[in-house]
C-alpha positions as CSV (number, residue, x, y, z in Angstrom):
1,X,-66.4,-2.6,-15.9
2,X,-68.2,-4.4,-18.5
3,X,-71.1,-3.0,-20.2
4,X,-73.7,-5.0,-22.7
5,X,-75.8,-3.5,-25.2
6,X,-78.2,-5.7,-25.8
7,X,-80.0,-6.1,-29.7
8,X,-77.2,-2.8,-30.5
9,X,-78.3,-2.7,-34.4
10,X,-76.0,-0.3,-36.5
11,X,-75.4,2.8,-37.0
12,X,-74.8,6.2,-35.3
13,X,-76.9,5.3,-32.1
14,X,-74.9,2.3,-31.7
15,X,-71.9,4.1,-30.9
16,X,-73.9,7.3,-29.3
17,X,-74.6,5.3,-26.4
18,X,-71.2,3.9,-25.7
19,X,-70.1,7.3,-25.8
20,X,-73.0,8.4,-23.5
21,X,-71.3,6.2,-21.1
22,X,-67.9,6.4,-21.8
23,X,-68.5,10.2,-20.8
24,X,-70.3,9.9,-17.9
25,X,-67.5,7.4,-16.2
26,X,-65.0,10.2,-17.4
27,X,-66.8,12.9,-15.6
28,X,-67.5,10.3,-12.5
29,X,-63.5,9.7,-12.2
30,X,-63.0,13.2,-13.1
31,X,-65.0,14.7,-10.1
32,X,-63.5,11.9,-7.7
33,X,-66.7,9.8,-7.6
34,X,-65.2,6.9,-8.7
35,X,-62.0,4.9,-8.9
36,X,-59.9,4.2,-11.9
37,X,-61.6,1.6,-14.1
38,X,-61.5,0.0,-17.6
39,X,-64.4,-0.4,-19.4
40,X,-65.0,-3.5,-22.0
41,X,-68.1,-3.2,-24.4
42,X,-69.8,-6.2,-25.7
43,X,-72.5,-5.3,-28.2
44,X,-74.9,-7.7,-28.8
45,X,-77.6,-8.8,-31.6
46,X,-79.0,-11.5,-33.6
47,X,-76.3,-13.2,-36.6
48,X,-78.0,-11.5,-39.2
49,X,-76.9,-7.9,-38.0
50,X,-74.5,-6.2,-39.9
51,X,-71.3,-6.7,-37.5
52,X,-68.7,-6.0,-40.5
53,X,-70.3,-2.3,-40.8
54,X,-70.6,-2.0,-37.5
55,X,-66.7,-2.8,-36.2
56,X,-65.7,-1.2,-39.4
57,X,-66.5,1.9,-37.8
58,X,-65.3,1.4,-34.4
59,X,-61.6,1.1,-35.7
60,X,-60.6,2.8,-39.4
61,X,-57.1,1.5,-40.4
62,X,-55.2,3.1,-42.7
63,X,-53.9,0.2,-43.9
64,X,-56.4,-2.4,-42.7
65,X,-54.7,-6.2,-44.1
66,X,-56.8,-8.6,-43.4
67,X,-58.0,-12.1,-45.5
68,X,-60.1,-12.0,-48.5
69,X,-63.5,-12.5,-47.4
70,X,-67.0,-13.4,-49.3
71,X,-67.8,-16.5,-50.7
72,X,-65.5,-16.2,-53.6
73,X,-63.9,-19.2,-54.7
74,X,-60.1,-17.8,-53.9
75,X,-61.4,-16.7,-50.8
76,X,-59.1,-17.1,-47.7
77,X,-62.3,-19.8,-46.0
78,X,-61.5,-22.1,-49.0
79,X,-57.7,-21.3,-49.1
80,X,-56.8,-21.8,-46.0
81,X,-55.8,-25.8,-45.7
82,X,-52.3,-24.9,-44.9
83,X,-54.0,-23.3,-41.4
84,X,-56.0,-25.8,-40.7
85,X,-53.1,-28.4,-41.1
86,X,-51.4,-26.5,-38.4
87,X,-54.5,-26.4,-36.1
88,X,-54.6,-30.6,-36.1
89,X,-51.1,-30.9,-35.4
90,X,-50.9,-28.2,-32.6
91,X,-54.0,-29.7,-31.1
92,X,-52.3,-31.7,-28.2
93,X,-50.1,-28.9,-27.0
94,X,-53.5,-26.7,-26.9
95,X,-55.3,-29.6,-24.9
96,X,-52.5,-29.7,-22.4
97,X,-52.5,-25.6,-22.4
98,X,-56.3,-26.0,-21.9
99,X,-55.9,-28.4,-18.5
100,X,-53.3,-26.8,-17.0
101,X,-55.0,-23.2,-16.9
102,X,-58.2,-24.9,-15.6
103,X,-56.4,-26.7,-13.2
104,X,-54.4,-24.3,-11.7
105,X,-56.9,-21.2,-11.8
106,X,-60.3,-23.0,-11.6
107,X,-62.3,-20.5,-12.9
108,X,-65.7,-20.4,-13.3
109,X,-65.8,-18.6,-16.6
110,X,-62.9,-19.0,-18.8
111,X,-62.1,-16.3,-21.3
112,X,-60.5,-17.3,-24.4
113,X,-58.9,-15.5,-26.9
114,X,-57.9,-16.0,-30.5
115,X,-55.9,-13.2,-32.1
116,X,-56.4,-13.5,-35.8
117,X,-59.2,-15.4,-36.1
118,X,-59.8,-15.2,-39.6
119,X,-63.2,-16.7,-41.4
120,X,-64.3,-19.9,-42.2
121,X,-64.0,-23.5,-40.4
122,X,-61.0,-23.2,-38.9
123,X,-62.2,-20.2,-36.6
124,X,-64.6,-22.5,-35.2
125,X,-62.2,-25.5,-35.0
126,X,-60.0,-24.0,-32.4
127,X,-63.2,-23.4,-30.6
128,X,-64.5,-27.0,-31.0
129,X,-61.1,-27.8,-29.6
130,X,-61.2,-25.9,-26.6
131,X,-65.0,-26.9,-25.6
132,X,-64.4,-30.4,-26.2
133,X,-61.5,-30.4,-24.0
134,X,-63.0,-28.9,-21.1
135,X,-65.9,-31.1,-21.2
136,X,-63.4,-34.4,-21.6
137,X,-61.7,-33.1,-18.3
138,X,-64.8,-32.2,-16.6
139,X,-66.6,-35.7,-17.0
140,X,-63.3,-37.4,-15.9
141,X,-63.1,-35.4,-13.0
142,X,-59.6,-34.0,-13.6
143,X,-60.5,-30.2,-12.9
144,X,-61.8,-31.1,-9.4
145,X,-63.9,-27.8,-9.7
146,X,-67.4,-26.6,-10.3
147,X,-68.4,-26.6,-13.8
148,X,-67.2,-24.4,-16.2
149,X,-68.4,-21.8,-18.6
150,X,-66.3,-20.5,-21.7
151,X,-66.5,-16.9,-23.2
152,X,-64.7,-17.1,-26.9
153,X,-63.6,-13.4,-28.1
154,X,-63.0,-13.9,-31.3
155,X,-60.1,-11.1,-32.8
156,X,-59.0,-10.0,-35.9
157,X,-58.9,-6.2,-38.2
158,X,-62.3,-4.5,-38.4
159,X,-62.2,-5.4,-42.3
160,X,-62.8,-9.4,-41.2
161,X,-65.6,-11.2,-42.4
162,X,-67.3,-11.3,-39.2
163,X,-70.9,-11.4,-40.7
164,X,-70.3,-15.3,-41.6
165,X,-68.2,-15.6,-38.7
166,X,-70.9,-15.1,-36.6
167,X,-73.7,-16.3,-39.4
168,X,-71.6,-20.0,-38.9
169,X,-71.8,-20.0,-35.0
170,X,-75.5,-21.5,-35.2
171,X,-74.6,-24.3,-37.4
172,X,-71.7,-24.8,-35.2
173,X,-73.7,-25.0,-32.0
174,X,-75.9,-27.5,-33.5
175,X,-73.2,-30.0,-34.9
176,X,-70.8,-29.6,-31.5
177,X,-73.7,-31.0,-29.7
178,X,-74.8,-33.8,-32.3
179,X,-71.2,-34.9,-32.4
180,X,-70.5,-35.0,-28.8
181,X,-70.1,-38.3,-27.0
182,X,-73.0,-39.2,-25.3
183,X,-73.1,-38.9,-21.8
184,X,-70.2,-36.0,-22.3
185,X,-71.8,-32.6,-21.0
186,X,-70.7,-29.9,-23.0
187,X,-69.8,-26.7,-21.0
188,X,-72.1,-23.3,-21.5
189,X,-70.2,-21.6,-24.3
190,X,-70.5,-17.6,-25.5
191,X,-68.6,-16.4,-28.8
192,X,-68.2,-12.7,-29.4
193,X,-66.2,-11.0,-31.7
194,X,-63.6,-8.6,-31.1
195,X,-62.2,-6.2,-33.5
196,X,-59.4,-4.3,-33.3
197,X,-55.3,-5.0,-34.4
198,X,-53.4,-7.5,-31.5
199,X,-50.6,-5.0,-31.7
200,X,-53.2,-2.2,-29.4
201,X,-54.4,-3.2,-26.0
202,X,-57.7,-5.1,-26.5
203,X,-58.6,-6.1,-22.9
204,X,-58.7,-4.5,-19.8
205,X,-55.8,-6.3,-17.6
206,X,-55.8,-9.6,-16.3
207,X,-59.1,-10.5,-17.9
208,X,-58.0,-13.3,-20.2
209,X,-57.7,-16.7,-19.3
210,X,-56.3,-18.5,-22.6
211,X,-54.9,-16.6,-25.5
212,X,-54.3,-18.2,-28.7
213,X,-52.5,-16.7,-32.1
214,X,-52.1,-19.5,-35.2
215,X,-50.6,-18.4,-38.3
216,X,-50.5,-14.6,-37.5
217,X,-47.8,-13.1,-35.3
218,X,-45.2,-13.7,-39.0
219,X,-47.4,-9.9,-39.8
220,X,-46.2,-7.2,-39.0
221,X,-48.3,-4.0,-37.1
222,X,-47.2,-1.7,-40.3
223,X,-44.8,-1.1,-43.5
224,X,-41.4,-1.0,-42.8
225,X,-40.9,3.2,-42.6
226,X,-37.7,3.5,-44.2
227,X,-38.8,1.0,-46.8
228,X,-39.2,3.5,-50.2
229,X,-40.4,2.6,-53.4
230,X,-36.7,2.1,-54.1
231,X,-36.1,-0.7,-51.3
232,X,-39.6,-2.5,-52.8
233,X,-38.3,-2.9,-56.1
234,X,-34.4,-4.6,-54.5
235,X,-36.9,-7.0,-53.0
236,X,-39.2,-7.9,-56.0
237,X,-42.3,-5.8,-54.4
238,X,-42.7,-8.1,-51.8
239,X,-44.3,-7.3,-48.2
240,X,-41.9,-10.6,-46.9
241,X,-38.2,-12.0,-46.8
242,X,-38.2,-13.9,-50.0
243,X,-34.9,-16.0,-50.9
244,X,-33.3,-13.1,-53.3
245,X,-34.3,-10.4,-50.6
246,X,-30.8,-8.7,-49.7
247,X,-29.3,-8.4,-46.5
248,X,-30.5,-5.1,-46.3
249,X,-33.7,-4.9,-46.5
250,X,-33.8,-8.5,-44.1
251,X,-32.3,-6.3,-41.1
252,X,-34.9,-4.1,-41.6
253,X,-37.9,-6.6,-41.6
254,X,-36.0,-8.0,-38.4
255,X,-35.8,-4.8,-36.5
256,X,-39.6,-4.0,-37.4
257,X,-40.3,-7.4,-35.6
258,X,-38.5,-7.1,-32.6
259,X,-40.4,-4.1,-31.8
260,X,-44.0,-5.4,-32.7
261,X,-43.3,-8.6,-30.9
262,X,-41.8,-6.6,-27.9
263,X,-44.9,-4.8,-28.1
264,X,-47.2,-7.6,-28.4
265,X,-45.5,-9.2,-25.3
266,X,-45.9,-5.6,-23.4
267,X,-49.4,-5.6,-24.3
């Protein structure tokens, strides 16, 4: 079941009305009225909302790791080249990821995720990527299909900078279509954002079309536990396997990722 709030705001009555209907479903199933359902939320309004308060409070981490955000000069927007390197050179095994679901589902609304978006250009270059491969096979006629729609959900922790996340997407419209070959139709595309860790169920089953991770799985869902202050000091205070880190303390960080990436998988 998917529900839209339409120009949601902030605040307290944000959240009161997806509880409103939260609890009524709940009672519905309760009483035998209805069937067993997932529910997906998508709360909507204009760029200039305040979305960082506003998933903030939808998911409080206790240890919430996420980029530096802003428009600080160390920033992670303008220190992430390293990323963006990685995006360009992954790009043709994306494209061919890109055909091959369209081609074998044909669906008239692809949904596309990307788990760690981030801030900054390189959120909306994976995006560019996947819209201007869909329109390349759609004007060759390789999908063989009606045309196709895309619906972005863009993921990361609630402490993102999704405020110039979303702030960018107009700009981005505008240049994705000045850019565009002519004579290319670009497919209807919708970008929402999606807070919330990858390592907790974020969609309701087999509703994604198209997930996509770059440069994020390497973190891990928490500490290691049995990591004390003692164990932080062996490895020079590092959160990572550095080159002196000790045998020790590697099994550790290697037992801590089998389970998340077990659980990611699961998930």
């Amino acid at each position: 079941m998917v529900v839209a709030d339409l120009d949601c705001s902030v605040g307290i009555n944000t959240l009161l009305f997806v509880s409103m209907v939260i609890s009524t479903v709940a009672d519905a199933q309760h009483h035998n009225e209805l069937g067993c359902h997932s529910m997906e939320f998508q709360l909507n309004d204009l760029p200039r909302n305040d979305f960082n308060r506003l998933f903030y409070s939808l998911q409080q981490l206790e240890h919430d790791f996420h980029m530096a955000i802003g428009e600080a000069e160390d920033n992670y927007a303008n220190n992430s080249r390293l990323q963006r390197k990685a995006l360009l050179k992954t790009k043709p095994v994306l494209d061919k990821a890109v055909r091959q679901v369209c081609m074998a589902l044909h669906p008239r609304a692809m949904i596309v995720a990307d788990l760690g978006c981030s801030v900054g250009a390189n959120t909306l270059l994976f995006v560019s990527n996947v819209i201007n491969t869909v329109a390349d096979a759609q004007h060759h006629d390789e999908l063989r299909c009606h045309p196709m729609e895309l619906q972005f959900f863009l993921n990361d922790l609630s402490g993102n900078d999704f405020n110039q996340v979303f702030k960018s997407v107009k700009q981005f419209t505008k240049s994705i279509a000045a850019s565009h070959p002519k004579g290319v139709a670009l497919p209807p595309f919708y970008i929402s954002g999606l807070p919330g860790s990858y390592y907790t169920r974020l969609f309701p089953c087999q509703s994604v079309h198209l997930f996509h991770s770059s440069y994020c799985l390497h973190w891990r869902s928490q500490m290691i536990k049995d990591m004390d202050e003692k164990m932080s000091d062996i490895n020079g205070g590092n959160i990572y396997i550095a080159k002196s880190t000790p045998p020790s303390v590697v099994k550790m960080f290697q037992d801590q990722f089998q389970k998340d990436m077990s659980l990611f998988l699961k998930l």
